[in-house]
C-alpha positions, -999 to 999 in steps of 0.1 A, spaced: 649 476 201 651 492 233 623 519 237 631 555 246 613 557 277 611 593 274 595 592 240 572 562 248 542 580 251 545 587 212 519 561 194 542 554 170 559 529 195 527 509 200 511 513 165 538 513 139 577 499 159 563 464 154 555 461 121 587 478 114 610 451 137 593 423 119 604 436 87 640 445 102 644 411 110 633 397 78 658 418 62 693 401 56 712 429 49 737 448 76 715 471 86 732 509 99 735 520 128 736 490 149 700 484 165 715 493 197 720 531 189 691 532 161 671 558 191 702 576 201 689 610 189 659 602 213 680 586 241 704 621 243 676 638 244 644 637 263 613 652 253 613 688 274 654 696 271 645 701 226 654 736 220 666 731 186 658 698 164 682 696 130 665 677 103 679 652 87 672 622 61 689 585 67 716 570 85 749 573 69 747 540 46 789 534 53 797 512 76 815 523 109 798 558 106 761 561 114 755 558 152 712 569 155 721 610 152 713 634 124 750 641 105 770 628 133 795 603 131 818 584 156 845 601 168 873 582 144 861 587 111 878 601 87 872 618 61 842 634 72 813 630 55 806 654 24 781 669 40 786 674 75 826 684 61 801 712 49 788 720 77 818 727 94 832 750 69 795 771 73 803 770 110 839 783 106 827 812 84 801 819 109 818 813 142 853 814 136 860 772 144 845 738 140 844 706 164 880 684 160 856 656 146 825 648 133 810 634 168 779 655 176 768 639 206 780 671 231 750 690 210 723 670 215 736 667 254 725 708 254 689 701 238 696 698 200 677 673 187 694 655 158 664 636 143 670 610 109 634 610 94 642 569 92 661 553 114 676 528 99 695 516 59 712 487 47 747 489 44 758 506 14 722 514 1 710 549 6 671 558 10 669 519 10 645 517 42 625 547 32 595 525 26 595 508 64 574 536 81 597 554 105 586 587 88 557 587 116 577 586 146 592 622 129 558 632 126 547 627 157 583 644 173 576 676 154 543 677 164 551 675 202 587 696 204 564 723 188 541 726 211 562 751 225 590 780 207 615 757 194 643 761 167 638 740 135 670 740 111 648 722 79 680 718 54 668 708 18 634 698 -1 631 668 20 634 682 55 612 718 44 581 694 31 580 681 69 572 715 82 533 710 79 543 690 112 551 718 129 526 733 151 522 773 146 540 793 173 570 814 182 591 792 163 628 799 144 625 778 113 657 781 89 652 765 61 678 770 31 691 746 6 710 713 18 751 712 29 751 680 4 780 693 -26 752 693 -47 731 720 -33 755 737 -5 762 769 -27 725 774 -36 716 789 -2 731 768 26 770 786 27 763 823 37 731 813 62 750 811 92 727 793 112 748 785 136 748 822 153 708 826 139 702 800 170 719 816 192 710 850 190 673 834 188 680 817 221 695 847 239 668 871 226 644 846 248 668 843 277 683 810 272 718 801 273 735 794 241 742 758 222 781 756 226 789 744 188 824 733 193 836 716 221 824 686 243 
């Protein structure tokens, strides 16, 4: 796997990538996404442009969907996935319109970081790769990006019990219940987070994530 340079200082890439290729290439299975956009989130990225990181779990285990960011998906798939179909409707009640697909690339071009916790899942098997060790890369980002006021969107149980990552400061942490169907009506619809990061952002003089188009 090709090594965000950006990212390299991160001990993760010296003490923990290896063990984790050796097992990747043990591993039969079609792995998701395809190794050459398993860093994406990182390669879009760098290091000093995160203004905003977005939480998320595992790749997308369908095939043809995942490609290395947080609830993004390539530009041709369709339906959208349950959750990121969720999303969207949030973002229209909040801001009045949504992307035309589920491609979120043009957000992390503007400093949103859209961070899996693991990087990687066999085709078809959720949560399968859980056990790898990729959860210290995620660590280790939270800790850094925090070292200075960042925005922290921590959707569900699994996202909110990383949060002891995050350094204290002048953060904006948002942290309701998932956009999964299971949970989105328990907190997550009505947040408007969207307009939360924005505001945040222009309070402190920044210019403003554009949500919807490229």
């Amino acid at each position: 796997m090709q090594i965000p340079e950006r990212w390299s200082f991160l001990p993760f890439f010296s003490e923990s990538l290896p063990g984790i290729e050796a097992a990747l290439q043990e591993d039969t299975r079609e792995i998701l996404p395809p190794e050459e956009h398993r860093f994406a989130a990182l390669m879009n990225t760098a290091p000093e442009q995160v203004r905003v990181v977005i939480l998320g779990q595992d790749p997308y285990p369908t095939p043809g969907h995942a490609h290395g960011l947080s609830f993004s998906v390539e530009p041709d798939v369709r339906p959208l996935p349950r959750s990121l179909n969720n999303i969207y409707k949030e973002m229209v009640d909040d801001l009045g319109q949504a992307p035309v697909n589920g491609d979120l690339r043009h957000w992390a071009n503007q400093g949103v970081l859209l961070l899996n916790t693991v990087l990687s899942v066999p085709a078809k098997e959720a949560n399968g790769h859980k056990g790898l060790g990729w959860q210290t890369l995620s660590h280790q980002i939270l800790d850094e990006v925090s070292k200075r006021p960042t925005a922290f969107v921590l959707w569900g149980n699994h996202a909110q019990a990383l949060a002891k990552h995050i350094r204290p400061g002048d953060h904006l942490l948002i942290e309701t219940a998932h956009p999964s169907p299971l949970s989105a009506r328990k907190g997550f619809f009505g947040s408007r987070p969207f307009s939360r990061i924005n505001d945040w952002l222009a309070a402190r003089g920044e210019s403003q994530i554009n949500w919807i188009t490229a």
